[in-house]
C-alpha positions in Angstrom: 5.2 17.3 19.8 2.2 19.2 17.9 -0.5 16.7 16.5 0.0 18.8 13.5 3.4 17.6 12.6 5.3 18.5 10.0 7.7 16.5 8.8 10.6 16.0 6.2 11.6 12.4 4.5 14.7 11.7 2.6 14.9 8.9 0.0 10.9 9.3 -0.5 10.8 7.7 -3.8 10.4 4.0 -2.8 11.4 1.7 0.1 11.8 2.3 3.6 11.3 6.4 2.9 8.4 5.6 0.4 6.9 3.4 4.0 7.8 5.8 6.3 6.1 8.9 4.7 3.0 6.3 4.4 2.5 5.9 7.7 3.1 9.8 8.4 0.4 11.0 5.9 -1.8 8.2 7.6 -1.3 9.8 10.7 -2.0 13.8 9.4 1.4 15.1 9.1 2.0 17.2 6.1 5.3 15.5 4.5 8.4 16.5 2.6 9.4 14.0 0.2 12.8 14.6 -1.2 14.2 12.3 -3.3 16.9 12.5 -6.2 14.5 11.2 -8.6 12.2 13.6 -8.9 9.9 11.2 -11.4 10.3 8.7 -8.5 8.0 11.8 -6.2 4.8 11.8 -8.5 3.1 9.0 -6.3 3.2 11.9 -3.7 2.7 14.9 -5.3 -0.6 13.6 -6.2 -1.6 13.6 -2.5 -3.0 16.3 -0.2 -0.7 18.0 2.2 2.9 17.1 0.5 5.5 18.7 -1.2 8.1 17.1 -3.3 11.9 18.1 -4.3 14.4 16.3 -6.7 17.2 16.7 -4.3 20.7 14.9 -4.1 21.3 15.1 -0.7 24.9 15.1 -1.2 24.8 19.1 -2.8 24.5 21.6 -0.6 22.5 23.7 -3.1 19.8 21.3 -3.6 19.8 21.0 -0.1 19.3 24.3 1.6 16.8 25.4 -1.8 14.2 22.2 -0.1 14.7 23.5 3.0 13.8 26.5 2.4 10.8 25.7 0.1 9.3 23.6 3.4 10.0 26.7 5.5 8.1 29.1 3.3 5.4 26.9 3.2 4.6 25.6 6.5 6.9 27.8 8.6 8.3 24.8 11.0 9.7 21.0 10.6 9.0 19.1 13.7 10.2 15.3 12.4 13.5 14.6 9.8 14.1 11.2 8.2 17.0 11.0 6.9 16.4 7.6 4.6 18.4 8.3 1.3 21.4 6.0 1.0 23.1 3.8 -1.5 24.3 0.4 -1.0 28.0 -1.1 -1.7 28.8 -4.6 -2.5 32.1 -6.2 -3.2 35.3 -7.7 -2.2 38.2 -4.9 -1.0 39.7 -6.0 -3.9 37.4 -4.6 -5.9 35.4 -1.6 -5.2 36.6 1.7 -7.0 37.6 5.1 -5.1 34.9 6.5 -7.1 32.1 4.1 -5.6 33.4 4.8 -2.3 33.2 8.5 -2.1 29.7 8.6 -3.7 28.8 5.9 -0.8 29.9 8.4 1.7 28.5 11.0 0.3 25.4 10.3 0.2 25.2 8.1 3.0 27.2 10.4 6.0 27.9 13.6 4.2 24.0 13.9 2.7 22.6 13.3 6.3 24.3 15.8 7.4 23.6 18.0 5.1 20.1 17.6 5.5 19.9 17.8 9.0 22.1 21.0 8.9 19.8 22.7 6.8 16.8 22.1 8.7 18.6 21.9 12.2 17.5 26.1 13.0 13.8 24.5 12.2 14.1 21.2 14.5 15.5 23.2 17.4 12.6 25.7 17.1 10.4 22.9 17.4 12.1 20.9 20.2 12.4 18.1 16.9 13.1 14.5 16.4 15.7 13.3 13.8 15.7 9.7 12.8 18.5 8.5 11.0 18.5 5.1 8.8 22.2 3.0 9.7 21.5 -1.2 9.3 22.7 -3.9 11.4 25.4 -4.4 9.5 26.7 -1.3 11.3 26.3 -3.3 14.4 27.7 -7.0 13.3 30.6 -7.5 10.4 29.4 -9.2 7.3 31.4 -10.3 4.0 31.2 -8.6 0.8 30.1 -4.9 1.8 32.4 -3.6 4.2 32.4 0.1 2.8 28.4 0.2 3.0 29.1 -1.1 7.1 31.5 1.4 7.3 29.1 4.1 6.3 26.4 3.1 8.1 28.6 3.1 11.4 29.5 6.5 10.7 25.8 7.6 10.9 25.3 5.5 14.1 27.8 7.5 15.5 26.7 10.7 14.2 23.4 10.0 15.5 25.0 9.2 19.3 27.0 12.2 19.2 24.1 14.7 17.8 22.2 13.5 20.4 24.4 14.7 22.9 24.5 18.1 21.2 21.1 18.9 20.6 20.1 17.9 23.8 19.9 20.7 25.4 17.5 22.3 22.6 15.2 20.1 23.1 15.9 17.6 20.1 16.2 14.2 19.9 18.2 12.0 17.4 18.1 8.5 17.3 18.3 5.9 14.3 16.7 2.6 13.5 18.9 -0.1 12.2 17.2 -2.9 9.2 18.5 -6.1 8.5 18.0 -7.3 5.6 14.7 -5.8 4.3 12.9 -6.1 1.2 13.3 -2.5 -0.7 14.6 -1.7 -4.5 18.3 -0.3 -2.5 19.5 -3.6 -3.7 18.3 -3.2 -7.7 20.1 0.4 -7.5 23.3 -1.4 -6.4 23.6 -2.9 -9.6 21.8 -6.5 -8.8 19.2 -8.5 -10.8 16.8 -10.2 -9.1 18.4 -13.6 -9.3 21.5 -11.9 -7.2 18.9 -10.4 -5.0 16.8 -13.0 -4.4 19.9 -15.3 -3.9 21.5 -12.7 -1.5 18.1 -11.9 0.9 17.7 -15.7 0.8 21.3 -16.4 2.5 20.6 -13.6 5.1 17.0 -15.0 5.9 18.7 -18.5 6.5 21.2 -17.3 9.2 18.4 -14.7 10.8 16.7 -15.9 14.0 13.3 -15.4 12.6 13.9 -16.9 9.6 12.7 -14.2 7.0 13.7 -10.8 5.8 11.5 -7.8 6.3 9.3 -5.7 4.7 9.7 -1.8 4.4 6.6 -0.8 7.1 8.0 -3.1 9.4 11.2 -0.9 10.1 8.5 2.4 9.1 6.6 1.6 12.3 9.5 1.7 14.6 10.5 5.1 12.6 7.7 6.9 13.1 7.7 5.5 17.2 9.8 8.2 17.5 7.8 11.1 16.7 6.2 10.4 20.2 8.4 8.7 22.6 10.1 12.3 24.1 12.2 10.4 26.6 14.7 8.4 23.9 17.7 10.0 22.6 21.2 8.8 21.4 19.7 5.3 20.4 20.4 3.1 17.5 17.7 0.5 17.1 18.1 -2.7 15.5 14.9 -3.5 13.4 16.6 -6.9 12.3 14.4 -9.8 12.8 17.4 -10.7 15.3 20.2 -10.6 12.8 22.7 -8.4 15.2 22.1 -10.9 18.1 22.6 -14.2 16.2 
C-alpha cells in the first residue's frame, strides 16, 4: 500500500476513532474524519491534511455526499475504519424496539453503508477495511445482549467481505476491545459512578487485571494498513477478556 495513504475514519469525534486517526496523521496519511457530531470534528479540522463531515452513518445521503467530498479531493481511499457505534445496556426486559433498531443501524447497517460507498475506491486501491466488533461478540456477557448481537453481526460481515473482496485485492478484518476506556459508555446514558462501577467489574474478571485505553486497540488498527497477508480476521484486543 502507497506510503501516501489515504484514509477514511468513522466515529472520529472521540475514543477509539479520535486514537486511531491519531496515529494515522502521525504516520502521514491524509484522514477523513466523519463523525455525526460535527462540533465533535473541530479538533481535526484544525490540522493539516484532514477533512471533516457531520455524517450519520446510518443515512445513505450523508453517506455517499462524504464519500464523494474525499474522492474529489484526493482522488483515492486506500484505508476505511469503520469505528462509529452506539452501545446498549439492559435487561431483555427492558430495552425498547426503538433502541434496538437505532443499535443496528448504526452499528451493522452504517458499516455497511460506509464501506459501500467507498468500496469502488478501496478496490481501485487494492484497500484495507477495518471494522470495530468487541469481545463481547466473541464471549456472552449479562446486561447487553443486543449491543453482542450487533457486534457479531459485523464480525461476520467482516469474515464474509473478506471472502468477497478477495479477489480485488482488499482486505477486511476487525479488531475486537474489551472493555476500553472511551466516552461510548457516557453516550449510553451512564454517569460516571455507573461507569466507573461497570469498567471496574470487567477489570476484576479480565486476566490482566485493567481495562484499556483507546491507542491501545488504535495500534492494532492501524497494523493493518501494512500486514497484506491478513484477511477475514477478527482480533481480540481484550487484555484477555475472551479467553478467561
Amino acid at each position: 500500500m502507497r506510503s501516501e495513504l489515504v484514509a477514511v475514519v468513522t466515529g472520529a469525534k472521540s475514543g477509539l476513532g479520535r486514537a486511531t486517526t491519531e496515529l494515522l496523521l502521525e504516520r502521514g496519511a491524509r484522514v477523513a474524519g466523519w463523525d455525526v457530531s460535527s462540533e465533535g470534528l473541530r479538533w481535526l479540522s484544525e490540522r493539516e491534511n484532514t477533512l471533516t463531515a457531520a455524517v450519520d452513518v446510518a443515512d445513505p445521503t450523508q453517506v455517499a455526499a462524504a464519500a464523494a467530498e474525499v474522492r474529489s479531493a484526493w482522488g483515492r481511499v486506500d484505508f476505511l475504519v469503520n469505528s462509529a457505534g452506539v452501545l446498549l445496556v439492559g435487561a431483555l426486559a427492558d430495552v425498547e424496539a426503538a433502541e434496538v433498531r437505532r443499535l443496528f443501524d448504526i452499528n451493522v447497517t452504517g458499516t455497511t453503508l460506509v464501506t459501500q460507498a467507498l468500496l469502488p475506491d478501496l478496490i481501485a486501491a487494492r484497500g484495507a477495511v477495518v471494522n470495530l466488533s468487541s469481545t463481547v461478540a466473541l464471549k456472552p456477557s449479562l446486561s447487553n445482549a443486543h449491543y453482542a448481537a450487533s457486534k457479531a453481526a459485523v464480525a461476520q460481515l467482516t469474515r464474509c467481505w473478506a471472502l468477497e473482496l478477495a479477489p480485488h485485492g482488499v482486505r477486511v478484518n476487525a479488531v475486537a476491545p474489551g472493555p476500553t476506556n472511551t466516552p461510548l459508555f457516557a453516550a449510553a446514558g451512564m454517569d460516571v459512578a455507573v461507569k466507573e462501577t461497570f469498567l471496574a467489574e470487567r477489570a476484576s474478571t479480565n486476566p490482566l487485571g485493567r481495562t484499556g485505553e483507546p491507542v491501545e486497540v488504535a495500534r492494532w488498527i492501524t497494523r493493518f494498513i501494512d500486514d497484506e497477508w491478513v484477511t477475514g480476521h477478527v482480533i481480540p484486543v481484550d487484555g484477555g477478556m475472551s479467553i478467561s
